[in-house]
C-alpha distance (Angstrom), angle and dihedral (degrees) to the residues before:
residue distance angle dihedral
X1 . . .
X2 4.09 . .
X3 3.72 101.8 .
X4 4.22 97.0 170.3
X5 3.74 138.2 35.2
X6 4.16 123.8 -129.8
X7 3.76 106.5 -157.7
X8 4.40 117.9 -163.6
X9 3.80 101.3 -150.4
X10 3.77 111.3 -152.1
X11 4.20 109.6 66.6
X12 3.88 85.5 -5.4
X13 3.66 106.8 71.8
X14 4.03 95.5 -8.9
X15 3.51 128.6 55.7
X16 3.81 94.1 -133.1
X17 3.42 111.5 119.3
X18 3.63 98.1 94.4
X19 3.98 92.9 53.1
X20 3.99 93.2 45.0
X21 4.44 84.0 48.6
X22 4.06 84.6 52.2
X23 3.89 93.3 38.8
X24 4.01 94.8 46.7
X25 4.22 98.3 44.3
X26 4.05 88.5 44.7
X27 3.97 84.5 53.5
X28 3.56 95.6 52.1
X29 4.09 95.4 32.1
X30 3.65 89.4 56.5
X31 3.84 95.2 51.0
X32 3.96 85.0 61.2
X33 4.05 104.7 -87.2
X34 3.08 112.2 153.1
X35 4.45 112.8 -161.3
X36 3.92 99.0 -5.1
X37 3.46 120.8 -161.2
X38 3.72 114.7 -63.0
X39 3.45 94.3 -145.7
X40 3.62 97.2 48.3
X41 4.00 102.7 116.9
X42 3.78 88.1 56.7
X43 3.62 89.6 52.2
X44 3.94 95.1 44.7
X45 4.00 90.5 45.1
X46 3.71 107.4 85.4
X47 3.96 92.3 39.3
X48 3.63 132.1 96.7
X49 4.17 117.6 -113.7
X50 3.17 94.9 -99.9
X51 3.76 100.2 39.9
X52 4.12 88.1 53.0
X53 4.11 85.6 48.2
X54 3.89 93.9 55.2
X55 3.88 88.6 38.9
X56 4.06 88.1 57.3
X57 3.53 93.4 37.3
X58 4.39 97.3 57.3
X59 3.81 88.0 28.7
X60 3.70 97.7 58.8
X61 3.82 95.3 20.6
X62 4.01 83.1 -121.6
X63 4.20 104.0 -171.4
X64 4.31 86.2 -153.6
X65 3.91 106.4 103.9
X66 3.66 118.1 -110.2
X67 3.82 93.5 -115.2
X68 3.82 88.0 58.2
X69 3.83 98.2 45.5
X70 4.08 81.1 58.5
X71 3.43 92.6 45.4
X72 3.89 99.6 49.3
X73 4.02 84.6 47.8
X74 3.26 90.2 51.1
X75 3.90 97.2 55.3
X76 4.08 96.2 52.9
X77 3.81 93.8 39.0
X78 4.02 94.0 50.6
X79 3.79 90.6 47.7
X80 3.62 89.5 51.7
X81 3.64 101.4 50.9
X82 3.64 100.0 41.6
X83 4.00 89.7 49.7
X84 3.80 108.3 23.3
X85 3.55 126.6 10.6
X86 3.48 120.5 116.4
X87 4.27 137.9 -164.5
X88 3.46 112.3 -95.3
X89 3.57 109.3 -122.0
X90 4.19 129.3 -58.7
X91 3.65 79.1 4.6
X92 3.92 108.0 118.5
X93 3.88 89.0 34.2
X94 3.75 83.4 58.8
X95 3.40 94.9 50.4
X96 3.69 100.4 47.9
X97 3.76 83.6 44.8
X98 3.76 87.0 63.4
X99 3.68 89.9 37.6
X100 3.45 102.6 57.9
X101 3.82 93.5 45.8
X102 3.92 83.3 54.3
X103 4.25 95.6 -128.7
X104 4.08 93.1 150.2
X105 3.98 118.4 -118.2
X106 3.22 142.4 -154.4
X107 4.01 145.5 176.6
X108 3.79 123.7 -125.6
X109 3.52 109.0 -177.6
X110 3.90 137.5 160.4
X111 3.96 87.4 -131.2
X112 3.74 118.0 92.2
X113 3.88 118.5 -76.3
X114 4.27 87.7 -127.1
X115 3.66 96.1 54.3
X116 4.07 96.7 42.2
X117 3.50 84.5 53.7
X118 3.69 97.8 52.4
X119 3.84 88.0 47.3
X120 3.84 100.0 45.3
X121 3.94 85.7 49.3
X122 4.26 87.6 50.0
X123 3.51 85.7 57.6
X124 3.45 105.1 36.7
X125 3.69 102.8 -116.7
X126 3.78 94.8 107.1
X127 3.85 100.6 92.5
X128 4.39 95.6 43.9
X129 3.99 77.6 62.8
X130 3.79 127.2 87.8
X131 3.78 93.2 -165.4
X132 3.54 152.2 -5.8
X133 4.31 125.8 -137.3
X134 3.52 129.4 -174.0
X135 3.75 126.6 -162.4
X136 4.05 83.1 -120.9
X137 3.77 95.1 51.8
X138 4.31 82.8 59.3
X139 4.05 100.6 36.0
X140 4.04 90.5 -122.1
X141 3.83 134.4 84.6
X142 3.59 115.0 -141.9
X143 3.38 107.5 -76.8
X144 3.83 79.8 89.9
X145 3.46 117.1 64.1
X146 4.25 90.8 -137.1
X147 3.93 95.2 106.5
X148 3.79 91.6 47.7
X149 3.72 86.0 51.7
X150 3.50 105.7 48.7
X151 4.15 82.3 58.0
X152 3.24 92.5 55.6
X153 3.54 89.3 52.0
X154 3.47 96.8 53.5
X155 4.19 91.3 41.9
X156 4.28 84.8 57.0
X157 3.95 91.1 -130.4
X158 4.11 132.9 98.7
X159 3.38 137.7 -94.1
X160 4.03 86.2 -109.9
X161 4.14 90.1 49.5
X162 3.94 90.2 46.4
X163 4.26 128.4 85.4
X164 3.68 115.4 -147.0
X165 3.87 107.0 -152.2
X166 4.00 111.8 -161.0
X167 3.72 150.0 142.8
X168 3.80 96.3 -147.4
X169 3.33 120.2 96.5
X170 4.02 91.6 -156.3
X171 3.57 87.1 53.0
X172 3.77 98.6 46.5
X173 3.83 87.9 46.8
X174 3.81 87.7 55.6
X175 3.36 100.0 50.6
X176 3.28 101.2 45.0
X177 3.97 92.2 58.1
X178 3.71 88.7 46.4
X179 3.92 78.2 60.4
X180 3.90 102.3 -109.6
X181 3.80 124.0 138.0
X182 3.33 109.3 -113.6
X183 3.79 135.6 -160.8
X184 4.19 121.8 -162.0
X185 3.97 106.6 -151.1
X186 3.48 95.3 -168.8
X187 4.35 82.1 64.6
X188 3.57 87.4 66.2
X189 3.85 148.4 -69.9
X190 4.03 107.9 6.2
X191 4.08 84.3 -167.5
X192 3.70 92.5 64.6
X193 3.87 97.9 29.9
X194 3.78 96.4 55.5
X195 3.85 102.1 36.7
X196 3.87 87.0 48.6
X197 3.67 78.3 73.0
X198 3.52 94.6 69.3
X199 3.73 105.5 34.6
């Protein structure tokens, strides 16, 4: 029986992952690259800040220090989320679904804990949500399962008793060994897929 709900943040609940692909190849364009890595977002999305920083700093032999490459991210993606993100869609009907049936949620994502927080408060979500965890707060990215877990910890139920909703696939894999139920939304309607659950 699913007793509590993991949320992903960025192309889960927010509609962000088109800002973070513009915000990440304008980073590493204006430090001189020249034809990054097409697939570079997927590769970035299951690690932590700082992780993706020192990935785009070796990779691309970027001369920026790590701390400012965070920093500089940090600037556009705050502005964005406290003025113009937006839920992806189904999404806040799905959490005040949840809400109203009181099954406790939270968000583990590999963005920093301050700037989740300022966009689940922009879009209203932050106070349906019993916590927030970022891959940073935990010292992995999610391809261990150690931000899904400390969640669950929070939540008071087990890996087995908890859904992990995602759209990476690295994440998704990783949860599901850790033994979490896990539902893809970019395999179809997270509104039906998730409150199935509970039916």
């Amino acid at each position: 029986m699913i007793k509590g709900v993991i949320f992903d943040a960025d192309g889960t609940l927010i509609d962000s992952m088109g800002f973070w692909t513009s915000t990440v190849y304008g980073i590493v364009e204006a430090a001189g690259v020249k034809d990054p890595d097409p697939e570079l977002i997927d590769l970035l999305n299951p690690m932590s800040m700082y992780e993706g920083a020192v990935y785009l700093k070796n990779r691309y032999a970027i001369e920026t220090p790590i701390e400012e490459i965070i920093a500089e991210e940090n600037r556009r993606v705050l502005r964005f989320y406290t003025s113009q993100v937006t839920l992806c869609e189904g999404m806040g009907e799905l959490v005040s679904w949840l809400h109203s049936r009181r099954i406790p949620m939270t968000v583990a994502s590999a963005t920093d804990r301050p700037l989740i927080e300022s966009a689940m408060k922009y879009t209203g979500l932050f106070d349906k949500l019993k916590g927030i965890f970022s891959c940073g707060d935990v010292g992995h990215g999610k391809d261990t399962p150690e931000v899904f877990l400390a969640a669950c910890r929070l939540m008071g139920t087990r890996p087995e008793e908890t859904v992990v909703v995602e759209d990476s696939p690295t994440a998704i894999a990783t949860a599901a060994a850790a033994g979490f139920a896990t539902v893809d939304v970019t395999a179809g309607n997270a509104f039906d897929m998730v409150t199935a659950l509970f039916i």
